[in-house]
C-alpha positions as CSV (number, residue, x, y, z in Angstrom):
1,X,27.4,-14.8,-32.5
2,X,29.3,-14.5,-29.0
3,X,27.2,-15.2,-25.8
4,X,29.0,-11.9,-24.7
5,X,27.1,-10.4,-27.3
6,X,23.9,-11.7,-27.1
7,X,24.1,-11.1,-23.3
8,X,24.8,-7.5,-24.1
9,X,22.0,-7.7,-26.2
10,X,19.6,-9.7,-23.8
11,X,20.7,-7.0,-21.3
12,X,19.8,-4.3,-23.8
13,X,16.1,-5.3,-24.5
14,X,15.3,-5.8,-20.7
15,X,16.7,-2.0,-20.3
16,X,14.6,-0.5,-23.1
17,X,11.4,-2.2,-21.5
18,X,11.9,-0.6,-18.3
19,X,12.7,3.1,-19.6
20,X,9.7,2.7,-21.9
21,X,7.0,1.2,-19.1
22,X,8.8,4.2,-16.9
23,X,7.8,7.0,-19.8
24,X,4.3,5.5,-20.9
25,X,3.4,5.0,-17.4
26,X,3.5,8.5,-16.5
27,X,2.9,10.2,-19.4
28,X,-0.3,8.0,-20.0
29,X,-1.9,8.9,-16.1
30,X,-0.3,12.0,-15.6
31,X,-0.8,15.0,-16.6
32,X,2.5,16.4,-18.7
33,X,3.5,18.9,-15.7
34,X,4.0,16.1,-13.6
35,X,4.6,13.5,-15.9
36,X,7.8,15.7,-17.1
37,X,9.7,14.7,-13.6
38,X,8.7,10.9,-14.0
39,X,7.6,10.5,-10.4
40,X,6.5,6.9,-11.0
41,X,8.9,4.7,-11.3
42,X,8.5,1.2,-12.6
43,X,11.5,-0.7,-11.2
44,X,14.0,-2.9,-13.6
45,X,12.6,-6.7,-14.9
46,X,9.5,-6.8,-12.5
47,X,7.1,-4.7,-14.3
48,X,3.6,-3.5,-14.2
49,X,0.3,-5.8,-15.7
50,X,-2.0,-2.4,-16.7
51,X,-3.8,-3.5,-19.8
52,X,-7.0,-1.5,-20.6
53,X,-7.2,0.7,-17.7
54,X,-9.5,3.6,-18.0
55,X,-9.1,5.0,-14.7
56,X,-7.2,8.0,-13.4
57,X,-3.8,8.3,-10.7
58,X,-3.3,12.0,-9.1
59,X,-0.4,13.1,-7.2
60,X,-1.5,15.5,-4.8
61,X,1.7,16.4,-3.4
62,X,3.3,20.1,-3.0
63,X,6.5,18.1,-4.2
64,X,6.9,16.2,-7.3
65,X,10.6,14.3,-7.7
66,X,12.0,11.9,-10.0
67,X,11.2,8.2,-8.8
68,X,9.2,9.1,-5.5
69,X,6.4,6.6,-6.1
70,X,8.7,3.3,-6.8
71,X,6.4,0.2,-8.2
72,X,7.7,-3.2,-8.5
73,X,10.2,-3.2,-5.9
74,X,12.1,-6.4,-5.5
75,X,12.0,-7.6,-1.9
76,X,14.5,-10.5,-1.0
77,X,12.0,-13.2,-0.7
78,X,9.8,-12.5,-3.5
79,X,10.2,-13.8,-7.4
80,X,10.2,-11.7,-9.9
81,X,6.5,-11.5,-10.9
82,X,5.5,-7.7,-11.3
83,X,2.6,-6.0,-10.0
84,X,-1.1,-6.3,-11.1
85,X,-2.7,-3.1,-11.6
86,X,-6.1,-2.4,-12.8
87,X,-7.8,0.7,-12.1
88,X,-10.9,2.0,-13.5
89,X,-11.6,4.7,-10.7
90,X,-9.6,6.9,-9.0
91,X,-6.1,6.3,-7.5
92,X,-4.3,9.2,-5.4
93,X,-1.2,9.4,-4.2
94,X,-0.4,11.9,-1.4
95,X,3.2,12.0,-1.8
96,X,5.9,9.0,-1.9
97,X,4.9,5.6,-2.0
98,X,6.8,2.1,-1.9
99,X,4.7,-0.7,-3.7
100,X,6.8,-4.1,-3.8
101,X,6.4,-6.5,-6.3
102,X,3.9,-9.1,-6.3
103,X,0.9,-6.5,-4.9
104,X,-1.9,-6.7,-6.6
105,X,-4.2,-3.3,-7.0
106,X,-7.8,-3.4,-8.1
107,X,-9.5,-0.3,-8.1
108,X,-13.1,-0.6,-9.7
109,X,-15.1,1.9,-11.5
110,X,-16.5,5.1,-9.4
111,X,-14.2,3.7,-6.6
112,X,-11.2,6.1,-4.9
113,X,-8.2,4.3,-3.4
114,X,-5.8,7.3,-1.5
115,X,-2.1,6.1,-0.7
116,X,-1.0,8.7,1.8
117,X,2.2,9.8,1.5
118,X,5.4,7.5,3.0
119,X,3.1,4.5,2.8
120,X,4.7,1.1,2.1
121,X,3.6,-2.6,1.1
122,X,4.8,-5.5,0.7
123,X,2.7,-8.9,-1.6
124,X,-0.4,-6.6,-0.8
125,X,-3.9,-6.9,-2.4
126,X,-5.8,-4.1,-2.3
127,X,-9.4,-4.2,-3.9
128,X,-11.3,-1.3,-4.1
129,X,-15.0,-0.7,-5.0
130,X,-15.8,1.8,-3.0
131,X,-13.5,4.0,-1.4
132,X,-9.9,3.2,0.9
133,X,-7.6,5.1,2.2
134,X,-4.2,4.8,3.7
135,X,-2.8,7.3,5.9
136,X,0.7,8.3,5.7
137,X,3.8,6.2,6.5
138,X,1.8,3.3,7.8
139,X,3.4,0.2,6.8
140,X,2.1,-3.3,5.4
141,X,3.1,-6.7,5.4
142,X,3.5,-9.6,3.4
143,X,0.2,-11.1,2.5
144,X,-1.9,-8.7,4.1
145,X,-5.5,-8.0,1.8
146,X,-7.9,-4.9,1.5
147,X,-11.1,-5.2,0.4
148,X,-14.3,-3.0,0.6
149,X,-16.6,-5.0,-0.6
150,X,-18.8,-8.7,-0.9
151,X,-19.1,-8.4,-4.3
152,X,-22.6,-10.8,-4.2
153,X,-25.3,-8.4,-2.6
154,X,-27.9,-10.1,-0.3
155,X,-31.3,-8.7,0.0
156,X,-33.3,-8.1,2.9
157,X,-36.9,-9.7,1.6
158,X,-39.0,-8.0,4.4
159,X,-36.8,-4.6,5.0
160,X,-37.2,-4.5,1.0
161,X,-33.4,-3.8,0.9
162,X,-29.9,-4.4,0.5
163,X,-28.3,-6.1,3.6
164,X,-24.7,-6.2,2.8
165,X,-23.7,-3.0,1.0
166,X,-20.0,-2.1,0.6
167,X,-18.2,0.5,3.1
168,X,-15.5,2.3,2.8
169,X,-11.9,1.7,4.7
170,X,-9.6,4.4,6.5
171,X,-6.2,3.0,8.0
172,X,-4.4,5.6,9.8
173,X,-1.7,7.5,9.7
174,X,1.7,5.6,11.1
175,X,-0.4,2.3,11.2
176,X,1.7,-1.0,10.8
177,X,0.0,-4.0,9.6
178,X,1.8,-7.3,10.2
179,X,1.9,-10.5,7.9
180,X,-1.3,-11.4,6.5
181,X,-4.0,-9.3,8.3
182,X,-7.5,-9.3,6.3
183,X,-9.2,-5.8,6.5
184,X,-12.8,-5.8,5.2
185,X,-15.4,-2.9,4.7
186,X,-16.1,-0.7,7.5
187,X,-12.9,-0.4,9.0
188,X,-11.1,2.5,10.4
189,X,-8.2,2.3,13.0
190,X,-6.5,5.0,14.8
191,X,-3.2,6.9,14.0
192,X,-0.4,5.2,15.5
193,X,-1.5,2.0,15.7
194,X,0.1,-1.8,15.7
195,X,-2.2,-4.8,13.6
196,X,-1.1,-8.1,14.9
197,X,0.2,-10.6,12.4
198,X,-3.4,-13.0,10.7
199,X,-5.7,-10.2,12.1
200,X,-9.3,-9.5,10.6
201,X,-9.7,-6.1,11.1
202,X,-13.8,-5.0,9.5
203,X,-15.0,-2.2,12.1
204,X,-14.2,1.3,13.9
205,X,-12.1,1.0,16.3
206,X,-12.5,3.6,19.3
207,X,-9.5,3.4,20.7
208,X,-6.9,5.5,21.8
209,X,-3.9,5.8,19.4
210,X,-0.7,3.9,20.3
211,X,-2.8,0.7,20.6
212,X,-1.8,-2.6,19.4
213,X,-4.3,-5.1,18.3
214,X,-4.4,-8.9,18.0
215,X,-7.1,-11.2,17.0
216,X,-5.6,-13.9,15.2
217,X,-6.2,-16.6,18.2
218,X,-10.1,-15.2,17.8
219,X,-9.8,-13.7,20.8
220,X,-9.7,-9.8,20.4
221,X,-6.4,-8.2,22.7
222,X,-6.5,-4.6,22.9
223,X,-3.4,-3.0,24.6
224,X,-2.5,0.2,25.2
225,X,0.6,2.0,25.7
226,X,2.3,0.9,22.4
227,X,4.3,3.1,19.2
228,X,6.3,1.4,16.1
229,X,9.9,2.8,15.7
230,X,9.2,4.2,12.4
231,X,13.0,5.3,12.5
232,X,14.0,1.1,12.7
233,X,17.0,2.6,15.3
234,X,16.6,-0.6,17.3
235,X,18.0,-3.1,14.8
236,X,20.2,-0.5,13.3
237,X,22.5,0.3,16.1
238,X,22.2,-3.0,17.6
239,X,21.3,-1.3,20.9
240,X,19.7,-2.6,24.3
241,X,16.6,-2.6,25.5
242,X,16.7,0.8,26.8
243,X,15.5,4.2,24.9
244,X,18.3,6.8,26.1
245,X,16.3,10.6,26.0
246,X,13.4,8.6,25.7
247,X,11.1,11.9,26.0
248,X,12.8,13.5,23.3
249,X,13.2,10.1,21.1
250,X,9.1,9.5,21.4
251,X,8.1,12.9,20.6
252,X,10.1,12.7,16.8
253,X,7.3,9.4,16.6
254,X,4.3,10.9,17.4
């Protein structure tokens, strides 16, 4: 037996795995007049881990397209390991999503995780108990972790209650979240708004939108003043410092 043929053959096997995790995947969460324009699509080699999951994933989009929610995207610096999914609640996506590999997605039972629409992540763990939600085109980096609940409850003795019970999280819309930012239970952040690289994010934030915030150094910095180039022109064009029609260019952003 040639290598040529068992590399055409090696090649073969890896391609009927992906079309077949690519039909069962949405024909298995979706219902069939969705399912039909396979809108989830499990990317070549990396694969999906979603053994015994009861749970439910809604699109609630006016548009349903061939391959607009893309799992197991292979970033440049990450191995080929696939994505960890178990959901036993409620996952909704709000339109088109871009979920690397290597993110790991936990969504418990009676628990809601929304993905707005446009939303991308990168080595992300996201575990849900409760409810979290995501708004639209926010971006998140490598590392960065989710999670709405302690998962050990402590009692109050004297109040005769339950001190530490789990709350639910609400990014907003056009957020970015850098490198390995730890958001707890209770937060909620702005639209518009610029999460420093190691920052714990676990409350409201009343702030204006267009804020960036760091806390990495323990030391919270709240400024003001501040939008991501969601359109990347910057490093595309290779231009200067300088925004020419800047009035007309920041109104597309916000």
């Amino acid at each position: 037996m040639s290598k040529d043929f068992i590399h055409k053959l090696r090649c073969f096997r890896h391609y009927f795995w992906y079309l077949y995790q690519i039909i069962y995947f949405n024909f298995h969460y979706l219902p069939f007049h969705q399912a039909k324009h396979l809108p989830i699509w499990v990317k070549f080699r990396n694969g999906v881990r979603h053994k015994f999951n009861t749970g439910t994933i809604k699109i609630e989009s006016e548009t349903i397209s061939f391959g607009m929610i893309e799992l197991g995207v292979l970033q440049y610096y990450e191995e080929k390991e696939g994505i960890f999914f178990a959901n036993y609640g409620t996952l909704i996506f709000k339109g088109a999503a871009h979920i690397s590999n290597g993110c790991d997605i936990q969504v418990y039972d009676h628990a809601k995780l929304i993905i707005g629409d446009g939303v991308g992540m990168s080595k992300t763990k996201i575990t849900c108990a409760k409810e979290i939600e995501i708004g639209r085109d926010t971006f998140i980096g490598v590392g960065t972790k989710f999670i709405d609940s302690d998962f050990h409850p402590i009692i109050d003795i004297f109040g005769k209650c339950y001190l530490n019970p789990s709350q639910s999280i609400r990014i907003g819309e056009y957020n970015w979240l850098g490198a390995d930012v730890l958001v707890t239970k209770g937060a909620r952040t702005p639209n518009h708004c610029i999460i420093s690289a190691r920052s714990v994010i676990n409350k409201k934030y009343k702030i204006p939108e267009c804020t960036i915030i760091n806390n990495a150094t323990g030391q919270e910095v709240i400024m003001e003043g501040y939008i991501r180039d969601r359109n990347i022109t910057y490093l595309k064009r290779g231009a200067s410092r300088k925004i020419e029609d800047f009035d007309n260019y920041i109104k597309t952003l916000i």
